[in-house]
Backbone bond lengths (Angstrom), bond angles and torsions (degrees), N, CA, C in turn:
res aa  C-N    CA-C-N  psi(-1)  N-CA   C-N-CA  omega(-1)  CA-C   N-CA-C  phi
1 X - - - 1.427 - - 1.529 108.95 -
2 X 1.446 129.07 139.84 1.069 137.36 -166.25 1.125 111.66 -83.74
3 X 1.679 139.14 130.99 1.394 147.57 -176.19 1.657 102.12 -77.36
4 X 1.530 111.82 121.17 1.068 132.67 147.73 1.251 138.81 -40.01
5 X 1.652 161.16 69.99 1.165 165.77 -115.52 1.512 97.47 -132.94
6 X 1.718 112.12 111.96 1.501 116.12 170.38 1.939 107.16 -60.90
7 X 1.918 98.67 -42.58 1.354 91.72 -170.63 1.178 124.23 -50.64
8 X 1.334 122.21 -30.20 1.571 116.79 -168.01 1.150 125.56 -47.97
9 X 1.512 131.61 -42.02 1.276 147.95 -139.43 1.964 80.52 -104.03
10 X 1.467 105.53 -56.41 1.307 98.96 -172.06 1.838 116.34 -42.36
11 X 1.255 88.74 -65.05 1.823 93.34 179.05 1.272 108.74 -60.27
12 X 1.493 142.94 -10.25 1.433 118.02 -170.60 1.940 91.30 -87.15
13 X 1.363 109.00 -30.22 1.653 107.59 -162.21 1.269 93.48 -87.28
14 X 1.757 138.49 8.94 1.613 113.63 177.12 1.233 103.36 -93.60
15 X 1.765 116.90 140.47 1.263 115.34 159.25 1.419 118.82 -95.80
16 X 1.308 99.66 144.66 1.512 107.37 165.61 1.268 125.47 -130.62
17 X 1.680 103.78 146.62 1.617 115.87 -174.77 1.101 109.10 -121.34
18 X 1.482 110.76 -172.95 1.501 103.98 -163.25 1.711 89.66 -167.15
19 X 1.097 118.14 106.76 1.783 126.86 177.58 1.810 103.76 -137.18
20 X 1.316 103.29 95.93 1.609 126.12 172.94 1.351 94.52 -45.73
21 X 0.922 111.12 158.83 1.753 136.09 168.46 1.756 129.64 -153.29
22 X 0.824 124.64 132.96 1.561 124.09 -166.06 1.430 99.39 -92.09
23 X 1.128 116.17 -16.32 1.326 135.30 176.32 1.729 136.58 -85.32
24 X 1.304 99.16 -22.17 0.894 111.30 -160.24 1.663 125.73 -113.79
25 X 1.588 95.68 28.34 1.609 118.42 148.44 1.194 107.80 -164.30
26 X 1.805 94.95 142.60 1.860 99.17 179.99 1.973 118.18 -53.13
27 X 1.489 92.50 142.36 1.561 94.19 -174.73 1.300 99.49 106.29
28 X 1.247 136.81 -48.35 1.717 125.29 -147.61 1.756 102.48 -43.02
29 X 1.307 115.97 -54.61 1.404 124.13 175.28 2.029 106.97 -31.67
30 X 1.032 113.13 -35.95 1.461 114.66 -162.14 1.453 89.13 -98.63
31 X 0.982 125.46 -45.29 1.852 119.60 167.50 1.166 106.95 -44.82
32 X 1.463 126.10 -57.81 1.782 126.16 -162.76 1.344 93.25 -56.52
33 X 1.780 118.61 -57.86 1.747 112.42 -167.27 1.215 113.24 -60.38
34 X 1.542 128.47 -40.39 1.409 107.58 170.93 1.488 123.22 -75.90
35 X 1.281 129.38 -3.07 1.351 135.68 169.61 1.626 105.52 -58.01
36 X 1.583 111.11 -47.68 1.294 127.55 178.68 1.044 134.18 -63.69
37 X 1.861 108.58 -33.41 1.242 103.82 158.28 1.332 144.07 -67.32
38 X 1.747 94.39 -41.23 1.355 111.44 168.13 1.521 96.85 -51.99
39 X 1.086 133.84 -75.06 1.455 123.91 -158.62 1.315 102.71 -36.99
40 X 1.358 136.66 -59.23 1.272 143.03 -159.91 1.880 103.54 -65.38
41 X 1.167 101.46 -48.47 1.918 99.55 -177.89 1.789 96.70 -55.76
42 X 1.258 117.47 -21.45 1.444 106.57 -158.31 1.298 101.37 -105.47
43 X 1.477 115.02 7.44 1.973 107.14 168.46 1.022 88.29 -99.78
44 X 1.644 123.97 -32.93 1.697 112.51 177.46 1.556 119.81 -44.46
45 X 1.503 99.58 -47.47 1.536 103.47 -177.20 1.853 102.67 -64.59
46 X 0.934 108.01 -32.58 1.835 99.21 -162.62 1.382 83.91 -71.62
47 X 1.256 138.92 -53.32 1.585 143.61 -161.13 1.336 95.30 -41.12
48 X 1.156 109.40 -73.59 1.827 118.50 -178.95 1.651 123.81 -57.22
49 X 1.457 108.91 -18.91 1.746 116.78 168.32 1.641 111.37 -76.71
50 X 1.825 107.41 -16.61 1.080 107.86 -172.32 1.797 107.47 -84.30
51 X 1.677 80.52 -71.30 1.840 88.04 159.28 1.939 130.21 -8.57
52 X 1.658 87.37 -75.08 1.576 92.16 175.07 0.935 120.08 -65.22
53 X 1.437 120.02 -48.06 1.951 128.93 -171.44 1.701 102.98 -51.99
54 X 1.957 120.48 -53.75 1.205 107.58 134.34 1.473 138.65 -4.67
55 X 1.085 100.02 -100.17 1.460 107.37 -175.07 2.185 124.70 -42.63
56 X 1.109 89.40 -18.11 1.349 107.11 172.04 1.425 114.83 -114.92
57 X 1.033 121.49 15.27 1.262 113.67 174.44 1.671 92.95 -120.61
58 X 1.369 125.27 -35.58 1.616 102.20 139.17 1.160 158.01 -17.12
59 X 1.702 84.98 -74.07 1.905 98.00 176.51 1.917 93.34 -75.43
60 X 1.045 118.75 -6.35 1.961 83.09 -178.39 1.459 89.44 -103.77
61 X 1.340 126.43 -14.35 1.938 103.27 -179.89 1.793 99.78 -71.50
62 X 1.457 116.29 -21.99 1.603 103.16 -172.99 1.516 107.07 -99.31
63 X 1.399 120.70 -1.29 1.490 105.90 172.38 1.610 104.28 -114.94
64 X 1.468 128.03 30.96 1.204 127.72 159.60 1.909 109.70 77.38
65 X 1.655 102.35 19.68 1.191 92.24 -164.54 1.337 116.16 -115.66
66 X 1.878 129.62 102.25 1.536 128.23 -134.47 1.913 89.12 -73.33
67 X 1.172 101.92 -28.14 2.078 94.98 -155.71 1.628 75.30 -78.05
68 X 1.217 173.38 -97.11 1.276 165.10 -80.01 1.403 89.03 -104.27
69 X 1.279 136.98 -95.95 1.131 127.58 152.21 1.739 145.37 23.65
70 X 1.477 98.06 -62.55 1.401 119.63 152.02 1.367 127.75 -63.54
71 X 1.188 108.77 -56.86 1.750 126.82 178.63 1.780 89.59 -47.99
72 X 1.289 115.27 -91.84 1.340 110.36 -176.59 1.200 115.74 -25.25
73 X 1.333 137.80 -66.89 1.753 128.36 -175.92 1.302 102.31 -51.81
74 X 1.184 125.04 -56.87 1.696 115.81 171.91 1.207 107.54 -30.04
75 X 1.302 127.14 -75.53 1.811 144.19 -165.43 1.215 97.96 -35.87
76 X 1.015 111.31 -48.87 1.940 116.04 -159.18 1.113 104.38 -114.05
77 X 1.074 149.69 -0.81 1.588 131.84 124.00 1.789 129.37 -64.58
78 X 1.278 98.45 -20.50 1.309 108.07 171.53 1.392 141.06 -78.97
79 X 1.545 105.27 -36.39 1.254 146.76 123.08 1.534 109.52 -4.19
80 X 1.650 85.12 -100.84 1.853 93.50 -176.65 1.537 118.38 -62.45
81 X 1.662 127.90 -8.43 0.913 119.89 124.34 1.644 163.63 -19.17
82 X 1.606 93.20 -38.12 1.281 115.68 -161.06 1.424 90.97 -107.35
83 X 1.312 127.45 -28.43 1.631 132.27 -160.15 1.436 93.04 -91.97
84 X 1.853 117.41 -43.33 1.503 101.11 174.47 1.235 123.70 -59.32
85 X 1.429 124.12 -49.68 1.413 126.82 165.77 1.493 127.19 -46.93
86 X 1.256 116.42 -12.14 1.740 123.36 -174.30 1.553 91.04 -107.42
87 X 1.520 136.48 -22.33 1.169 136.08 163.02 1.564 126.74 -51.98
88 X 1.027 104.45 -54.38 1.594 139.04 -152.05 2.014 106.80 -109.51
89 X 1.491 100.59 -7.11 1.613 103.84 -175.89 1.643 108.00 -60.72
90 X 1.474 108.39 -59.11 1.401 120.15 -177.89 1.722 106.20 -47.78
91 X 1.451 129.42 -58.92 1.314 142.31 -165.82 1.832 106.86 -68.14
92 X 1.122 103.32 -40.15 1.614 126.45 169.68 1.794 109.62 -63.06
93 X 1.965 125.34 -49.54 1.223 87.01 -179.68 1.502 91.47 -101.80
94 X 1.184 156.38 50.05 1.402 151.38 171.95 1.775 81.73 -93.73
95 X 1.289 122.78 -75.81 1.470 151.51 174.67 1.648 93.85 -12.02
96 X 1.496 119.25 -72.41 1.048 136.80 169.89 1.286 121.07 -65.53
97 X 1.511 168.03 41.56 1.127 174.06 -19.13 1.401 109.94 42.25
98 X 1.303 118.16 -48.66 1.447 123.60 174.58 1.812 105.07 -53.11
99 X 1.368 97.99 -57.95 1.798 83.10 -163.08 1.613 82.71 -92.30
100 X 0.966 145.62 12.71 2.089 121.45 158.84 1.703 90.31 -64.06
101 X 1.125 116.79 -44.94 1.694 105.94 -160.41 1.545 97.94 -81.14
102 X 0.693 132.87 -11.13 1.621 136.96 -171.33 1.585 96.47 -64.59
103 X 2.057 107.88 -43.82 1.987 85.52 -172.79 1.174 107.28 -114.10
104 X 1.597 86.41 169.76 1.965 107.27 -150.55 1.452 98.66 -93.76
């Protein structure tokens, strides 16, 4: 004979929501600033992946050299890669959270 479960019925009828708050535990303020910094050390880093990847993708187009050459276009596409995505993160999961709650 099959066992009877009160929970079932309970969990299918609970709803749940979900409304973030910046507010709504001590500290969040000190989370956002280090969120910010990190963000900021990490355009620093792309700044400087750009720079060098640059700078070597110079010296290997003028000394005939394709892997030096290459590496740099990598660097600095990867780079400005990395800076669009550290741009666009915040706007990207707002974007994304918005339509998760959108379906029913």
């Amino acid at each position: 004979m099959p066992v009877m479960s009160l929970a079932g019925p309970v969990v299918a009828s609970a709803t749940l929501a979900l409304t973030p708050s910046d507010t709504a535990l001590p500290g969040s303020s000190v989370i956002n600033e280090l969120l910010n910094g990190i963000g900021w050390w990490g355009l620093v880093v792309c700044l400087a992946g750009v720079v060098i990847g640059a700078a070597s993708w110079a010296i290997g187009s003028h000394t005939n050299s394709y892997q030096h050459a290459s590496a740099g276009r990598r660097a600095v596409l990867v780079s400005g890669a990395a800076a669009l995505v550290i741009g666009a993160a915040p706007q990207l999961l707002n974007f994304l959270f918005t339509s998760g709650q959108a379906v029913h």
